[in-house]
TIFI-245535 format. One record per residue (C-alpha): y, x, z; residue in one letter. Coordinates in steps of 0.2 Angstrom, whole numbers. Example, Ala and Ser with C-alpha at 12.3 -4.5 7.8 and 13.67 -1.06 7.14 Angstrom:
! TIFI-245535
       y       x       z   rest
     -22      62      39      a
      -5      68      36      s
! end
This chain:
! TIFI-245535
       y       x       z   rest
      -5     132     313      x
     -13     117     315      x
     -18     103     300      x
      -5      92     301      x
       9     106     303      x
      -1     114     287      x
       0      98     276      x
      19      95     283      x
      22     112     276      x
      11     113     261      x
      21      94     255      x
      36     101     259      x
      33     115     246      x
      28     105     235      x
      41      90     234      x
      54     104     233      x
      42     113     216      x
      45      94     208      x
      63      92     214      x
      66     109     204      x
      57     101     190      x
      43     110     192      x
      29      97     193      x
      15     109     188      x
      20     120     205      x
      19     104     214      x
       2     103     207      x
      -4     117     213      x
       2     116     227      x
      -6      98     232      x
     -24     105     226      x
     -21     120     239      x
     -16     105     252      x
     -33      97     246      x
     -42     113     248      x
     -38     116     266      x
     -33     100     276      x
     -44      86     278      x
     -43      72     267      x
     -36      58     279      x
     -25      71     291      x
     -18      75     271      x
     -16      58     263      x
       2      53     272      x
      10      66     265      x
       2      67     247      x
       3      49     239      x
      22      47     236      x
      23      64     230      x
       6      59     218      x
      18      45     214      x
      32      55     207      x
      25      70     198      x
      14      54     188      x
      29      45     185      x
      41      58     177      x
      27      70     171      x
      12      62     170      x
       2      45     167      x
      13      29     171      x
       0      17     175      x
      -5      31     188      x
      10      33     194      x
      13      15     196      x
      -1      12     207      x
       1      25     218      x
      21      22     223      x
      14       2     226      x
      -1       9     237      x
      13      23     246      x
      24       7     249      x
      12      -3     257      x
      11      11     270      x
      26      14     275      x
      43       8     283      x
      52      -7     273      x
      67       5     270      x
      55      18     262      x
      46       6     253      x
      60      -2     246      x
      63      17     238      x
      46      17     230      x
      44      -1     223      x
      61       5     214      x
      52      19     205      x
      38       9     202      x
      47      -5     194      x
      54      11     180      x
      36      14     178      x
      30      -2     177      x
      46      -5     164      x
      41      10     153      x
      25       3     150      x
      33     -15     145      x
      24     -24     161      x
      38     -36     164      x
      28     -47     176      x
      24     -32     185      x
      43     -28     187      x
      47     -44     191      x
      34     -44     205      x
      38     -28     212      x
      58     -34     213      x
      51     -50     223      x
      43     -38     232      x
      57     -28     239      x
      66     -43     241      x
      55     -49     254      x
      56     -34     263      x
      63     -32     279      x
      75     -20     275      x
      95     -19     273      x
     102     -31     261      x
     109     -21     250      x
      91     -16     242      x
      89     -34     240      x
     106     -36     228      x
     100     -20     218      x
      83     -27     215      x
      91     -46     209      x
     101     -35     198      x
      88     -26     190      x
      77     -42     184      x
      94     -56     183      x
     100     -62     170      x
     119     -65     176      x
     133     -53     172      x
     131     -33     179      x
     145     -27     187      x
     151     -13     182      x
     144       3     193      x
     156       7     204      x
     155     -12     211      x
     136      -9     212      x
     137       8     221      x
     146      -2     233      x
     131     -12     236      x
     119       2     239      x
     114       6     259      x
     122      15     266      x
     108      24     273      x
     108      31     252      x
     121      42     254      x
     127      53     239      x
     114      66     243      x
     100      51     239      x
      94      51     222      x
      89      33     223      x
     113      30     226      x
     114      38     209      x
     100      31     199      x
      97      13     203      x
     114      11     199      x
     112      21     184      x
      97       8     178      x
     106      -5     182      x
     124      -2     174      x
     116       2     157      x
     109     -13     154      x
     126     -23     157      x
     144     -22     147      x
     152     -12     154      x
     147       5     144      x
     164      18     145      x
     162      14     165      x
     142      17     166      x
     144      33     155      x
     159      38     166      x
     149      34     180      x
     135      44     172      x
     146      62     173      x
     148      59     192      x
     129      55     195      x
     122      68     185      x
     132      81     193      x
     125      77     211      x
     109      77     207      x
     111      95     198      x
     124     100     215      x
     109      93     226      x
      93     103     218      x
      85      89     209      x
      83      92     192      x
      67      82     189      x
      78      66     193      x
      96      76     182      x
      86      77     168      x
      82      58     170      x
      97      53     170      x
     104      67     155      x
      91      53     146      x
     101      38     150      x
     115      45     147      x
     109      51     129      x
     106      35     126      x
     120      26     132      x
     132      39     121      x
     121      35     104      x
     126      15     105      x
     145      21     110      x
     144      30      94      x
     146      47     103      x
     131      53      92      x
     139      73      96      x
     137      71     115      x
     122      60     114      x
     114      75     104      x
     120      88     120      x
     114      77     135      x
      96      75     126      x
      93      95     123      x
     100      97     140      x
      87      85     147      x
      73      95     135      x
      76     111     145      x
      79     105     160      x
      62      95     161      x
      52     106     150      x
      38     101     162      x
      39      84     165      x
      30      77     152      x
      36      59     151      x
      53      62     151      x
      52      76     137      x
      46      61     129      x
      59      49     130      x
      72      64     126      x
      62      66     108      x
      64      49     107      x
      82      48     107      x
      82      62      94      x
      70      54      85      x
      83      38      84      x
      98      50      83      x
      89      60      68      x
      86      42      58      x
     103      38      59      x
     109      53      52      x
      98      52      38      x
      89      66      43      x
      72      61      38      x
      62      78      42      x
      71      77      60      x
      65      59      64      x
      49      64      57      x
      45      78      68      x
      54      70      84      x
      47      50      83      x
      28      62      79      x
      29      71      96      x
      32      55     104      x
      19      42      95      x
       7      57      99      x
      11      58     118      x
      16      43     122      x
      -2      33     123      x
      -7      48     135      x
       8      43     146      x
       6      24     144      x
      25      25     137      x
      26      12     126      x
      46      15     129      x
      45      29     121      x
      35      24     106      x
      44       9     105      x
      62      18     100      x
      50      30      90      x
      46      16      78      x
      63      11      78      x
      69      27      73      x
      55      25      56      x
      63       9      54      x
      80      16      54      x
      76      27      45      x
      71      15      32      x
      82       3      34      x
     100      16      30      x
      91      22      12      x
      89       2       7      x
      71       2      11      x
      71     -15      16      x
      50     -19      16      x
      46      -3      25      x
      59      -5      36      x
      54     -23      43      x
      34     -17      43      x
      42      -5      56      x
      53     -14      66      x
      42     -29      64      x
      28     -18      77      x
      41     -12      91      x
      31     -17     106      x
      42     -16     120      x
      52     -31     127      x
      70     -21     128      x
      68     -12     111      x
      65     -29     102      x
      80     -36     108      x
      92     -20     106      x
      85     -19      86      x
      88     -37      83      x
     100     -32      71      x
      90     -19      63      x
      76     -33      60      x
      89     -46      55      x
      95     -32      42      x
      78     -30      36      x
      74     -45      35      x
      91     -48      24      x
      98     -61      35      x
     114     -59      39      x
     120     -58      58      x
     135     -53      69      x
     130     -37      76      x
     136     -30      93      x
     154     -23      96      x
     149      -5      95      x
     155      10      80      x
     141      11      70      x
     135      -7      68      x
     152     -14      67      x
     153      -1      53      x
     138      -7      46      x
     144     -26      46      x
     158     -20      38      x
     149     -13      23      x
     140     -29      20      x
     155     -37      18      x
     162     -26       5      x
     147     -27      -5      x
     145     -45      -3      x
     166     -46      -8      x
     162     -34     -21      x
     149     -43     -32      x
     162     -59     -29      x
     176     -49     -38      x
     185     -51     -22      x
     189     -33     -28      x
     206     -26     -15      x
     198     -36       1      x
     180     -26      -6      x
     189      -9      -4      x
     196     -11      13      x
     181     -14      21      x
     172      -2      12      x
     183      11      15      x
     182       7      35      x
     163       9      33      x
     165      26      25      x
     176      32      37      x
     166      29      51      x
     152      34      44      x
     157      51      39      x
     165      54      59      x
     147      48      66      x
     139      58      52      x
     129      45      45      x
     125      54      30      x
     113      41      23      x
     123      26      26      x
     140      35      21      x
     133      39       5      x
     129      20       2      x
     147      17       6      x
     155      29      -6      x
     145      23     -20      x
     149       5     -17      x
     168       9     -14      x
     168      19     -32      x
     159       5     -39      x
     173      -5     -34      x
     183       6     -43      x
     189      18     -29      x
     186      35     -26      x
     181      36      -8      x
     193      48       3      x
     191      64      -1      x
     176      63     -14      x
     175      77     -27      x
     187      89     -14      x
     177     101      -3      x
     187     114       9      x
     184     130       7      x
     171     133      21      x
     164     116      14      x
     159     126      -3      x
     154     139       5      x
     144     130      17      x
     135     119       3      x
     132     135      -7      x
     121     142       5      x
     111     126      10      x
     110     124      -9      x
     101     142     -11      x
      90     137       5      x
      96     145      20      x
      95     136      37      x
     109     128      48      x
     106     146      58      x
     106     158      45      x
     124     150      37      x
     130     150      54      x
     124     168      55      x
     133     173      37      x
     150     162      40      x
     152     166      59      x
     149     149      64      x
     140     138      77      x
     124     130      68      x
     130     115      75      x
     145     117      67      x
     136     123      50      x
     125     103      51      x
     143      95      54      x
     151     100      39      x
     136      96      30      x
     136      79      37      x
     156      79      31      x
     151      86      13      x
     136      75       8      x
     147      57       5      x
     158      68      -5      x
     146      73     -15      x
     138      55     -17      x
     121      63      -9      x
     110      61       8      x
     105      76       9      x
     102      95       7      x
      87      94      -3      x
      99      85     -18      x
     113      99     -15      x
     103     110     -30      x
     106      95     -40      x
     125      93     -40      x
     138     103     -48      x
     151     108     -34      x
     169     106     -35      x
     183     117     -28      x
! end
């Protein structure tokens, strides 16, 4: 076999090691490349490969460079490919200019048009289509076994209004890039989609798609990362404060390594959150005040306002409308505005408790009881309720109640999350505390 047939083979070997998401293989396999074919008869087939096992498992700022190098070497339609992926690198490490540039880029390639519109869509600032009208716009030449149909959409769709479609949109992605073998890119998208479920308020789902993405990328370091960020946000909002801690740590220790100041950035968030739902006010806008990354500022904005006790309209999603909505009844409340005070604090409560916002539930129903209502259901626990509080109460773990009561531990943490507002608690740590009703 000659060199070139060698490398050829060798890179072939290897893309398909990190397709599988197994970037270490490919590794392996690239330093046997380097070991046996010379290095210019090797370099064609080794940067774009570099490239991708940087950018999803690796150091971004690495990977970055080397998909702009690779694109400079190749044909504009290839190149349009790479600059995408360097634009997600070069976003994760909240260099705008650089992503910016490397749209500009692409759009002076000459390539089909339909990468042009994608890359314009990616930096403008007019209105996102929803997905399907932007899958329309993707070459042709992409067809559904292309990662790049699947996930430029994906990046581009998320940012815009149109969320019920994008996660919709999400389902039929993620299940052709799992039908087609590439798992390093699935478990990518499992991310976005985690993410995309939290602001929808499908905390559950959300919860699902990020464990999913855990062991399906359990060697790709960066996007392990962002995964533990989303349940590091996830853990805050619960009021699970050992959760966040442990989650928004492994990402504020890994992230610097990876140049992933996405990642770090919803970590902090998450400590603000965090904060911020047991009226930590000062402690949460030191937190939120040191974000660092362009996108996260802006989607905490009213987080920080909250913080910062200014009061602002917050975005038409579940748990912030619920938020708003318990503002009101506390501001109605101390202006004896007693009936219109209950309503909306009874609206708080209630989605509260079906997110399983324990923390945030708890400040509902001891502002609805202050106004002189009992909240729905407080002081009544089912059955399996009791005997589900009992058990935490004495110290066993969501698995080992689960184990006793024959019941998922996921199903032993949501009737936990059901039982703590109707106890007037946030946590397990106060069920020793409290005497338990029938």
């Amino acid at each position: 076999m000659d060199e070139t047939a060698r490398a050829h083979g060798l890179c072939e070997a290897a893309h398909s090691a990190w397709k599988a998401g197994a970037p270490a293989r490919a590794r392996r396999l690239l330093e046997v490349m380097a070991a046996q074919v010379p290095e210019p008869v090797a370099r064609p087939f080794t940067g774009r490969l570099r490239g991708l096992i940087e950018l999803y498992g690796g150091n971004l700022a690495a990977a970055q460079e080397h998909l702009v190098t690779v694109a400079g070497q190749t044909d504009p339609s290839h190149a349009a490919r790479l600059l995408f992926l360097a634009m997600d690198a070069a976003h994760h490490r909240d260099r705008w200019d650089d992503v910016v540039a490397l749209a500009r880029r692409i759009t002076a390639l000459p390539c089909e048009p339909g990468f042009h519109v994608l890359a314009e869509l990616l930096v403008g600032d007019r209105e996102t289509p929803d997905p399907w009208q932007i899958v329309d716009a993707v070459p042709d030449t992409l067809t559904e076994r292309h990662a790049h149909r699947w996930l430029v959409t994906m990046a581009i769709s998320r940012r815009g209004q149109h969320r019920q479609a994008t996660r919709e949109f999400g389902f039929v992605a993620a299940e052709r890039l799992r039908a087609n073998g590439i798992l390093a890119l699935y478990a990518v998208l499992l991310v976005w989609l985690a993410e995309l479920e939290l602001d929808l308020g499908r905390w559950a789902d959300a919860q699902a798609h990020a464990e999913e993405a855990l062991r399906t990328a359990a060697e790709q370091r960066v996007t392990v990362t962002d995964a533990h960020a989303v349940l590091a946000r996830l853990a805050a909002l619960r009021g699970d404060a050992a959760g966040c801690r442990r989650y928004a740590g492994l990402v504020l220790r890994e992230a610097p390594a990876q140049d992933n100041a996405l990642a770090a950035a919803h970590a902090r968030w998450a400590w603000g959150a965090l904060h911020l739902s047991r009226g930590e006010l000062a402690e949460a806008a030191e937190r939120l005040a040191a974000l660092g990354h362009r996108d996260v500022v802006a989607a905490a904005a009213f987080d920080r306002a909250e913080a910062a006790a200014e009061w602002v309209a917050g975005p038409d999603l579940p748990f912030e409308q619920a938020r708003g909505r318990l503002r009101r009844g506390q501001r109605l409340r101390r202006e004896r505005r007693i009936t219109e005070a209950k309503a909306e604090l009874r609206a708080a409560l209630e989605t509260f408790e079906s997110l399983g916002a324990a923390e945030w539930a708890a400040t509902a129903g001891r502002e609805l009881r202050a106004a002189g209502s009992a909240a729905p259901g407080t002081g009544r626990l089912t059955a399996q309720e009791r005997q589900v509080a009992e058990l935490a109460a004495a110290g066993l773990s969501n698995r080992e109640i689960g184990a006793r009561l024959f019941l998922s531990p996921r199903t032993v943490g949501y009737h936990l999350y059901k039982l703590f507002p109707k106890l007037g608690i946030a946590s397990r740590a106060q069920l020793r505390d409290v005497a338990l009703p029938g």
